[in-house]
C-alpha positions in Angstrom: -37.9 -1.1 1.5 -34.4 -1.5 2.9 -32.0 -0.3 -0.1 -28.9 -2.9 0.4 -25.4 -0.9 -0.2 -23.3 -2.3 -3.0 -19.5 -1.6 -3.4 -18.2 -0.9 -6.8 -14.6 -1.1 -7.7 -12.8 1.9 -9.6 -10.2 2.3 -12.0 -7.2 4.6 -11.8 -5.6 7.1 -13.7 -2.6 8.7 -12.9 -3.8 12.4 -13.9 -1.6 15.2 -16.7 -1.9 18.6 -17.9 -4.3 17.5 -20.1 -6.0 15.0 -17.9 -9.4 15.3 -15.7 -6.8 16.3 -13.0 -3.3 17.0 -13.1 -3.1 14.5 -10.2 -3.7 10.7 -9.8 -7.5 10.1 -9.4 -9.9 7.1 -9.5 -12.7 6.8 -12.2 -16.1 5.2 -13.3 -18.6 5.3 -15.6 -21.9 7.3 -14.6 -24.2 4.2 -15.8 -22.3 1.8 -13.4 -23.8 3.7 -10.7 -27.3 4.7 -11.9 -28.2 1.1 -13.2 -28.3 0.1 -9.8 -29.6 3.2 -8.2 -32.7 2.4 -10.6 -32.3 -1.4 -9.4 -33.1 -0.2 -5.7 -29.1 -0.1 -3.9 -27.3 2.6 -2.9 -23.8 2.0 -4.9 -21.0 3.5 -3.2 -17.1 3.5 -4.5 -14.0 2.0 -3.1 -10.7 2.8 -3.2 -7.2 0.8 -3.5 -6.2 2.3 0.2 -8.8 0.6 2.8 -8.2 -2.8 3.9 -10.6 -4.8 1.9 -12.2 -7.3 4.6 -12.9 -4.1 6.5 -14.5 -2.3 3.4 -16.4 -5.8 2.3 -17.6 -6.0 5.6 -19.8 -2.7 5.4 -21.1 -3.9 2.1 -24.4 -6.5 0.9 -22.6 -6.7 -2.3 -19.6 -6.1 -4.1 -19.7 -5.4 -8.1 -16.2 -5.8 -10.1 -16.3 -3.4 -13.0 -14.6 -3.8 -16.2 -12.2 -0.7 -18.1 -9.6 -0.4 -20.4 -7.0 -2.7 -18.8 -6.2 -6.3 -18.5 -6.1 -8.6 -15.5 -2.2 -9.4 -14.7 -1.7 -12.6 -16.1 0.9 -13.5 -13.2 -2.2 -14.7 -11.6 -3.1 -17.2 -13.9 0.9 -18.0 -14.3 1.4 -17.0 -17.3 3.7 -14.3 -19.6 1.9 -11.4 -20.5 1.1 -11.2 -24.6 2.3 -8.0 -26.4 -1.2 -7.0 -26.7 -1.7 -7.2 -22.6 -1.9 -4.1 -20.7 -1.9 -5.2 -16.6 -2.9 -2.6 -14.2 -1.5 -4.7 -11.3 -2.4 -2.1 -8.6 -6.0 -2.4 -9.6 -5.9 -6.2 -10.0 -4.4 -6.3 -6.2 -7.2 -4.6 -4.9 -10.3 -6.1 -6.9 -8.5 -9.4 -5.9 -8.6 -8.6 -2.3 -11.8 -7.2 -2.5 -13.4 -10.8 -4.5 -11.5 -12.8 -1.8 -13.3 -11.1 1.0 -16.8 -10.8 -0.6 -16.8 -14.7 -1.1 -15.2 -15.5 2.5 -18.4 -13.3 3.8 -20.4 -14.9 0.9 -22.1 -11.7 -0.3 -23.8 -11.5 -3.6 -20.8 -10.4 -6.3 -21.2 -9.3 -9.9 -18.4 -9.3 -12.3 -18.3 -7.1 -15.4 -16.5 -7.7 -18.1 -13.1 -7.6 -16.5 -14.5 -8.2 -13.2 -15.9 -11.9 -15.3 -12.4 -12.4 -16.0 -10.8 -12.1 -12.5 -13.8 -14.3 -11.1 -12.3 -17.2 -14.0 -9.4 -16.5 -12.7 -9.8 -16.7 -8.9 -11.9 -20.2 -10.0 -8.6 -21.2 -11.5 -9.5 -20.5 -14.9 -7.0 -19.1 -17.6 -8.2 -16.5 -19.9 -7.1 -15.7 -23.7 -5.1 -12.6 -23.6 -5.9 -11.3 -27.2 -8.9 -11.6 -29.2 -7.9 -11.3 -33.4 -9.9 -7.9 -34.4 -11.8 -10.0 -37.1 -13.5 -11.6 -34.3 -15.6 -8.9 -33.6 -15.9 -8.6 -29.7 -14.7 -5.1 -29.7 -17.7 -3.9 -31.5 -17.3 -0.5 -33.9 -20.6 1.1 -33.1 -21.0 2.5 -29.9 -21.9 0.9 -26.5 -25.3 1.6 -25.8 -26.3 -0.6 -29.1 -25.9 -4.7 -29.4 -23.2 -5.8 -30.9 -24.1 -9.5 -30.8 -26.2 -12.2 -29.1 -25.3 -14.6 -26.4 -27.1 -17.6 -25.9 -27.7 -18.7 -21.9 -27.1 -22.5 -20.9 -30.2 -23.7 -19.5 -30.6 -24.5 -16.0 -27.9 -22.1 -14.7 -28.8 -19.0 -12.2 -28.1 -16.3 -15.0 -31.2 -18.2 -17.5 -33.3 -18.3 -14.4 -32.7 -14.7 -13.6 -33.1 -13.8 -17.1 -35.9 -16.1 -18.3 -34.8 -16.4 -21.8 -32.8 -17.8 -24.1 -31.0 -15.4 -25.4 -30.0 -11.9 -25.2 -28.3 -8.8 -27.0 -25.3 -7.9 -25.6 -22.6 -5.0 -26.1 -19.3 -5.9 -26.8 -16.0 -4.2 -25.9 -13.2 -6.6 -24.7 -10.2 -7.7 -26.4 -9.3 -10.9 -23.3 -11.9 -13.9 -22.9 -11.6 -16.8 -20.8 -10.6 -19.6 -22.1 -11.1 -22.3 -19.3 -13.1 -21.5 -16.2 -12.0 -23.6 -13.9 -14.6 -24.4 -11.5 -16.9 -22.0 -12.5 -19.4 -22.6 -14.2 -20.1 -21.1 -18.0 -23.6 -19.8 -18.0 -23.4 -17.9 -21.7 -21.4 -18.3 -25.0 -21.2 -15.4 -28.1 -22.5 -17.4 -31.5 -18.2 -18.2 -32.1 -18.6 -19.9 -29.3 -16.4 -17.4 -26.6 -17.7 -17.2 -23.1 -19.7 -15.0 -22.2 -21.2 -15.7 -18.6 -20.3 -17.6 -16.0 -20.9 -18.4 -12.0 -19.5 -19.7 -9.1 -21.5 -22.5 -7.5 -20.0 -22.8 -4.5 -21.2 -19.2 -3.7 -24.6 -17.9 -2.9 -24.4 -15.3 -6.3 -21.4 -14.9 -8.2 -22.1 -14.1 -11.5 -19.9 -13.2 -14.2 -20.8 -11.3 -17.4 -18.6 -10.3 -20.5 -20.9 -8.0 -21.0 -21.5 -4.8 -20.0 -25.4 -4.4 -18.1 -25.4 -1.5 -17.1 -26.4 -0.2 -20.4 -29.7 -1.9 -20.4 -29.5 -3.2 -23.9 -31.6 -6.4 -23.3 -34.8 -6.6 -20.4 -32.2 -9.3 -18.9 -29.6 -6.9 -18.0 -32.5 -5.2 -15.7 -33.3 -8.7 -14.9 -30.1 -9.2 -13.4 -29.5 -5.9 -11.5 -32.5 -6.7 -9.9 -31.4 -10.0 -8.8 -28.3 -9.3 -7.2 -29.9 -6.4 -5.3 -32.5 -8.8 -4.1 -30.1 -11.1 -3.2 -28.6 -8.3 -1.5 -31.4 -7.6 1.0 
């Protein structure tokens, strides 16, 4: 069976003496990669460097992954918060990168930060710091829940994941706070977002969350979706 090749994006550090390499190099998560592997793609990582309609136009699908940054709130038109950390280099290229995936109108897959640029490109605005009592960056570690969501019915993420809910990890500090013209397809029991999707694309989905930990059988669910929509 043809095994369709999906794009992920990549952060960027810029290296030390005490670093992975002295030198600036790009970085993600092993799990990113293997979770869709498993799904049946063959994930391959961009860089910041390529032109992005040129890269998008190799690909059957693009994911956006999430990291420890913030998307630049110039994008959304507003100041940055004391607690906001842009990485404006990065945010250039994943935006470049969304804008060519939905001109081609390949399946896309936001994580966590990656959900936040897609509220953003929908002309959503997102809140730029979460108050620690609130829980979303979860003390125990990332490969166990740290809270349910609870899935709108009759959007594409509850048909994908035929349930109602689902356990989800938690690790982000931003949220959006309107969506724009997305639409929210998940909310956290305080009622944050959790999940949306672009219905003027064919699959654009959007998750707070991070999947590729398998927590729940809908994070599986939902690999397996966008690399069927992928074929």
């Amino acid at each position: 069976m043809h095994r369709p090749l999906i794009g992920l994006t990549l952060d960027h550090e810029s290296g030390g003496e005490n670093s992975f390499s002295r030198y600036p190099f790009h970085a993600i998560r092993e799990n990113y990669l293997t979770a869709l592997s498993h799904a049946g793609a063959l994930p391959v990582c961009l860089g910041y460097d390529a032109p992005a309609d040129a890269m998008v136009e190799r690909l059957d699908a693009l994911v956006i992954t999430g990291g420890a940054f913030d998307v630049d709130p110039a994008l959304y038109n507003a100041p940055p918060a004391p607690e906001t950390s842009p990485r404006p280099e990065r945010t250039r290229a994943e935006h470049a990168l969304l804008k060519a995936a939905l001109k081609r109108d390949i399946p896309i897959l936001g994580i966590c930060g990656g959900m936040q640029l897609l509220a953003v490109e929908a002309g959503g605005t997102l809140i730029q710091h979460l108050p620690p009592e609130a829980g979303h960056e979860q003390p125990n570690p990332r490969h166990e829940p740290g809270h349910t969501v609870t899935l709108v019915p009759n959007t594409l993420l509850a048909s994908i994941v035929g349930n109602t809910t689902m356990n989800v990890n938690s690790a982000h500090h931003q949220a959006v706070h309107h969506a724009g013209t997305a639409r929210i397809s998940a909310h956290a029991p305080d009622g944050v977002i959790e999940a949306i999707e672009l219905t003027h694309a064919r699959f654009a989905i959007g998750v707070q969350w991070h999947p590729e930990f398998s927590l729940d059988p809908g994070d599986q669910r939902l690999y397996a979706a966008l690399v069927e929509a992928s074929r």
